[in-house]
C-alpha positions as CSV (number, residue, x, y, z in Angstrom):
1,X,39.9,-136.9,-76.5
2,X,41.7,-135.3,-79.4
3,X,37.8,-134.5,-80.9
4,X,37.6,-132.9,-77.4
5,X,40.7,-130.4,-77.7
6,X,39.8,-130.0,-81.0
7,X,36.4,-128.6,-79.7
8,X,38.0,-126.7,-76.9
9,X,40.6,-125.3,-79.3
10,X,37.9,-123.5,-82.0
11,X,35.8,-122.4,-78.4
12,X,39.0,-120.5,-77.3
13,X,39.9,-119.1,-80.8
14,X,36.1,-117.7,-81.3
15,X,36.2,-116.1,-78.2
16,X,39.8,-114.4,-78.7
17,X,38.7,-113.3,-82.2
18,X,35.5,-112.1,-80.6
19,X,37.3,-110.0,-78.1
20,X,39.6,-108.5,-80.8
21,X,36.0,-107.6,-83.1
22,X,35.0,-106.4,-79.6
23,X,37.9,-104.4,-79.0
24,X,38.6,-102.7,-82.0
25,X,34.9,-101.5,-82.9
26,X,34.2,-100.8,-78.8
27,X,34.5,-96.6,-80.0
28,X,32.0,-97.9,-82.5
29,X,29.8,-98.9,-80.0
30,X,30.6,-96.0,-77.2
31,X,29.2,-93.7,-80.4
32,X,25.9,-95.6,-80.7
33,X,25.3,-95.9,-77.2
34,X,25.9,-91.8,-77.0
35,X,23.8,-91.4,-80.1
36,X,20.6,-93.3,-78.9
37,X,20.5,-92.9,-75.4
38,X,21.3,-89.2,-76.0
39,X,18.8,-88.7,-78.2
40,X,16.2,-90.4,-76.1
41,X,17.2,-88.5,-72.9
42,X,16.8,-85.1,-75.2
43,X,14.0,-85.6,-77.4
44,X,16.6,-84.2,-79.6
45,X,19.3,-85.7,-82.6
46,X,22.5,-86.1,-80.6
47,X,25.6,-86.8,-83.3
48,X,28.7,-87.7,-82.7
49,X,31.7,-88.0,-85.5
50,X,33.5,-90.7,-83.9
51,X,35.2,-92.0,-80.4
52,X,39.3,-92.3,-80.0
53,X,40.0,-95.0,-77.6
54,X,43.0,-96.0,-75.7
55,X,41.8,-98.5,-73.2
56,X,45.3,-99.3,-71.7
57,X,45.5,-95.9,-70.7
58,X,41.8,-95.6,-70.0
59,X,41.7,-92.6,-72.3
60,X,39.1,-91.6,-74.7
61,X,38.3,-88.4,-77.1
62,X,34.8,-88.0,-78.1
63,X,34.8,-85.8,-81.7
64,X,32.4,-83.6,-82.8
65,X,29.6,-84.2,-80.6
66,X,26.0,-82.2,-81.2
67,X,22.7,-81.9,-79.9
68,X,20.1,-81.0,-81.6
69,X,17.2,-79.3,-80.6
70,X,12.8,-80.3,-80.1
71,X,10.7,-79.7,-82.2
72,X,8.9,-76.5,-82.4
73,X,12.6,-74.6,-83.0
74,X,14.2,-73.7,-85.9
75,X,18.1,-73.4,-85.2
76,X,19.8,-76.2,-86.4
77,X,21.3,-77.4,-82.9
78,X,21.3,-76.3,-79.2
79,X,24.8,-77.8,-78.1
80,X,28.0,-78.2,-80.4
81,X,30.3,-79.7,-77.5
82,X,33.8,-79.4,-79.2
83,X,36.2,-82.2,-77.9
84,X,35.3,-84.2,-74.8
85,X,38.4,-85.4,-72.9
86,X,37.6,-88.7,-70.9
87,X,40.2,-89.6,-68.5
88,X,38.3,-93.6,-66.8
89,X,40.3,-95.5,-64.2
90,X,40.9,-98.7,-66.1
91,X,40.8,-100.6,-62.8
92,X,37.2,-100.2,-62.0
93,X,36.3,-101.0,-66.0
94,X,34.8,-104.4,-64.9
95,X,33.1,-102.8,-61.5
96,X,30.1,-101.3,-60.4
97,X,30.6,-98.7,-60.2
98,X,33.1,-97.3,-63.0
99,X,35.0,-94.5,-61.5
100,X,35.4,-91.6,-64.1
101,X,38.8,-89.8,-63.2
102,X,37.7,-86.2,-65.0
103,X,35.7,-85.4,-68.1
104,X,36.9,-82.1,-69.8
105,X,34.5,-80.6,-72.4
106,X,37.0,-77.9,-74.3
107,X,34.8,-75.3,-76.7
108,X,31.3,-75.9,-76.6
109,X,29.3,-73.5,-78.6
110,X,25.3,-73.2,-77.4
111,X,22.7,-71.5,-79.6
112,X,19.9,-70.3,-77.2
113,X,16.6,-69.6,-79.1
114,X,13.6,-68.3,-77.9
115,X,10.6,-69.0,-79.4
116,X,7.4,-70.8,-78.3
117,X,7.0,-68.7,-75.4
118,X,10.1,-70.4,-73.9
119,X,13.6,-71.6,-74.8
120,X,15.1,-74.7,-76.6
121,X,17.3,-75.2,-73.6
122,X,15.1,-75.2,-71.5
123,X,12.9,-77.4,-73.9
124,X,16.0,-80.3,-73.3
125,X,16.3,-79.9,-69.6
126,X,12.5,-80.4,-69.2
127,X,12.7,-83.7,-71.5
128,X,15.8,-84.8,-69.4
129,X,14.4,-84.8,-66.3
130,X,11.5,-86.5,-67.8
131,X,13.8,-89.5,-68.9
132,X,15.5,-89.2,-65.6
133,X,12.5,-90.0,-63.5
134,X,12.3,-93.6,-65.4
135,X,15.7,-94.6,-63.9
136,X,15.2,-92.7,-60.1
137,X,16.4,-89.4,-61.1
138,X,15.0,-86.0,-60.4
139,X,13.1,-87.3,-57.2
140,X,10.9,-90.2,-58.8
141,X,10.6,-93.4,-56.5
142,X,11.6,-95.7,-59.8
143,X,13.9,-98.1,-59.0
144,X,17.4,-97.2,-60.7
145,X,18.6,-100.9,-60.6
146,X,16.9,-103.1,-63.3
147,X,18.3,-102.8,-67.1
148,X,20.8,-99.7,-66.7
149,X,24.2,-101.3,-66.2
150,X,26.8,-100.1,-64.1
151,X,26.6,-97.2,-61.6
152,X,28.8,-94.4,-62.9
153,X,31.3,-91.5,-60.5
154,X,32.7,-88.9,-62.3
155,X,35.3,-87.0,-60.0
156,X,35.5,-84.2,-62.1
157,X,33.6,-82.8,-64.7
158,X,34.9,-79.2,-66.4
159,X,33.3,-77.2,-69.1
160,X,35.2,-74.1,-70.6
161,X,35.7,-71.7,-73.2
162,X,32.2,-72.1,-74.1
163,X,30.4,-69.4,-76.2
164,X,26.2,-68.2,-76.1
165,X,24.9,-67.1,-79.1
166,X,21.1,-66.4,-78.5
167,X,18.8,-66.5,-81.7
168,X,15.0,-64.9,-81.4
169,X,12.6,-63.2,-83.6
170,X,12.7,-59.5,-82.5
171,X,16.3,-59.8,-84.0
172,X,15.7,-60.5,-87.1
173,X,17.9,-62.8,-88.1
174,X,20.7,-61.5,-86.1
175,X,22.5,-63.4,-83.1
176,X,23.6,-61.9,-79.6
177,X,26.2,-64.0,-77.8
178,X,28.3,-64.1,-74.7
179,X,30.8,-66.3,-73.1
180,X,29.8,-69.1,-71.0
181,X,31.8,-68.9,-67.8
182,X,33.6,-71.9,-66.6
183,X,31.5,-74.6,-65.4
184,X,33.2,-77.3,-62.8
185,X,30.9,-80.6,-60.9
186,X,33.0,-82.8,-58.8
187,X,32.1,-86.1,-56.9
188,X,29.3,-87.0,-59.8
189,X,27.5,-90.1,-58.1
190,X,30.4,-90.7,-55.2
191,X,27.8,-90.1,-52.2
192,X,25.0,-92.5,-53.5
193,X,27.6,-94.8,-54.6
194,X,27.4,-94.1,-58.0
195,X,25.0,-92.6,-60.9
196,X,22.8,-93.9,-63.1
197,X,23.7,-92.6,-66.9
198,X,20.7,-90.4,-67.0
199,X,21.5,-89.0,-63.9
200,X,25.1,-88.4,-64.9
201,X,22.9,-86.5,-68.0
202,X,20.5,-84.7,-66.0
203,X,23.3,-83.1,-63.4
204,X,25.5,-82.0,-66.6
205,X,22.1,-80.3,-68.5
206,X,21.1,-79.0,-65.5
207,X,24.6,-77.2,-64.5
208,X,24.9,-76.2,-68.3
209,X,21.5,-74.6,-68.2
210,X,21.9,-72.3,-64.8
211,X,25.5,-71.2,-66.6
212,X,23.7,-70.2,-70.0
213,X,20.7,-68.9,-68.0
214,X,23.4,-66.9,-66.2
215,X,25.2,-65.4,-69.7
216,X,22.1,-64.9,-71.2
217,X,20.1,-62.9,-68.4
218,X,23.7,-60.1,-68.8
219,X,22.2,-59.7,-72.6
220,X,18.8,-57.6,-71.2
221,X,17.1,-59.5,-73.4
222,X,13.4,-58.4,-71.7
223,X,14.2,-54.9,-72.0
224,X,15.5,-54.9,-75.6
225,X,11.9,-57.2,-76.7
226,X,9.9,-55.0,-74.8
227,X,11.8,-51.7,-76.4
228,X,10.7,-53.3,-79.8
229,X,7.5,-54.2,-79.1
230,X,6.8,-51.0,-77.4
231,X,7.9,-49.5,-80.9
232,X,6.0,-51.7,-83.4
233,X,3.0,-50.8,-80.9
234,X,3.2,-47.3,-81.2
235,X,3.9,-47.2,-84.8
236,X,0.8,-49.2,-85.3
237,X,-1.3,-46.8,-83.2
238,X,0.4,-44.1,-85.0
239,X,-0.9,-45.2,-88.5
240,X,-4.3,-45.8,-86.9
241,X,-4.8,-42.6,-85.9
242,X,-2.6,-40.7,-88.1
243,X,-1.4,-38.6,-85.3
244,X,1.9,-37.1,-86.3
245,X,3.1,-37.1,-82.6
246,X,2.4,-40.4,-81.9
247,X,4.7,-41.0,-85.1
248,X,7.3,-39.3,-83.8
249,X,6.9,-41.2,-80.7
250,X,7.1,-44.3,-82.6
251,X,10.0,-43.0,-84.7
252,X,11.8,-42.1,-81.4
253,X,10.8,-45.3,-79.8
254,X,11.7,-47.5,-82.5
255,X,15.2,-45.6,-82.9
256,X,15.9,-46.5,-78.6
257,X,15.5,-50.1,-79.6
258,X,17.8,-50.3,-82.8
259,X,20.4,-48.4,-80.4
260,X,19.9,-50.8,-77.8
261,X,20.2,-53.6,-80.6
262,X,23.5,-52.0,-82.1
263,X,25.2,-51.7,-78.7
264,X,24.3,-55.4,-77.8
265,X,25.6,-57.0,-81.3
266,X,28.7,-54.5,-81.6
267,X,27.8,-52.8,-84.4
């Protein structure tokens, strides 16, 4: 018998000093989780510095999280998120599914570059809904229950004081931004009892994407490529054909565009 408590005894001790190793590296593991899956979901290198966790209060900060962007651009990252506020209800942390109280992303800064005859952000919705379909998302008939984990409800979800800088050839180097009005999704998964992760991902890209579609369609972007190209095209034809009014046409064109330019960068 004493062999016997003996055994229970180390049993209960290595499973109390596996919950404190659990414990105190669980922001450790809420940062790889967010790293892979992330980056899976984007086709993109999603980084994040590190995760402050309270779980008695159920409160968590996520620092410095980024996304990265596909290949085929050449900016260094779409999404710099600033600090995520997580606010969980610690009673549902051992349910399905785990009720999210409000998420609050404070600062994000999004660089929007055109190139490719498209843009990267809309390079990362396309690859999200891709990985969404695997897990029943985005309309597939894939079953959403084998390997995922809990179901996820976020009750809140707000995005502000966010900033669009868009990056693109005809600029030459030079950004155009604009604020990204304030973004809000409530009930996240509450009808369907609950959300898959990559559904959870999908509905925040996809919100984020009609919002910086939204700032970035007030820049005229169309108009102020087509004023340059325009240019360039006449210049071209110009020095073809050696026609000093079709220079001066291209001179005059060409000076439209760098007006437009100036105007739109504040300079």
């Amino acid at each position: 018998m004493k062999k016997v408590f003996i055994g229970v005894g180390v049993v209960v001790v290595l499973l109390v000093a596996g919950g404190i190793y659990l414990y105190s590296n669980l922001g450790g593991i809420i940062k790889s989780a967010i790293e892979t899956y992330g980056s899976e979901a984007t086709k993109a290198e999603v980084t994040l510095n590190s995760v402050d966790l309270d779980a008695g209060s159920g409160k968590a900060a996520l620092n410095a999280l980024s996304v990265g962007n596909p290949s085929g651009f050449k900016t260094k990252r779409a999404f710099e998120l600033g600090s995520v506020a997580v606010q969980l209800d610690t009673s549902t942390l051992n349910s399905d599914p785990i009720v999210i109280n409000s998420v609050m992303i404070d600062g994000p800064k999004i660089t929007y570059e055109l190139a490719n005859g498209g843009s990267n952000v809309d390079a990362i919705k396309r690859n999200v809904d891709e990985y969404a379909k695997q897990f029943g998302g985005g309309g597939s008939s894939a079953s959403s229950s084998e390997g995922e984990g809990p179901k996820i409800i976020i009750e809140k979800l707000t995005i502000t004081g966010g900033e669009v800088k868009v990056s693109a050839s005809f600029l030459d180097g030079k950004e155009m931004g604009s604020s990204l009005p304030t973004l809000t999704l409530t009930d996240i998964g509450k009808d369907d009892g609950g959300a898959s992760p990559a559904e959870v991902i999908k509905q925040v890209i996809d919100k984020m994407t009609a919002g910086v579609g939204n700032a970035v369609s007030g820049l005229n972007l169309d108009d102020l490529a087509k004023g340059v190209g325009e240019g360039a095209k006449k210049l071209m034809e110009g020095a073809g054909e050696g026609a000093s009014g079709a220079m001066e046409g291209a001179s005059g064109a060409m000076d439209d565009a760098g007006k437009k330019l100036k105007g739109l960068l504040g300079n």
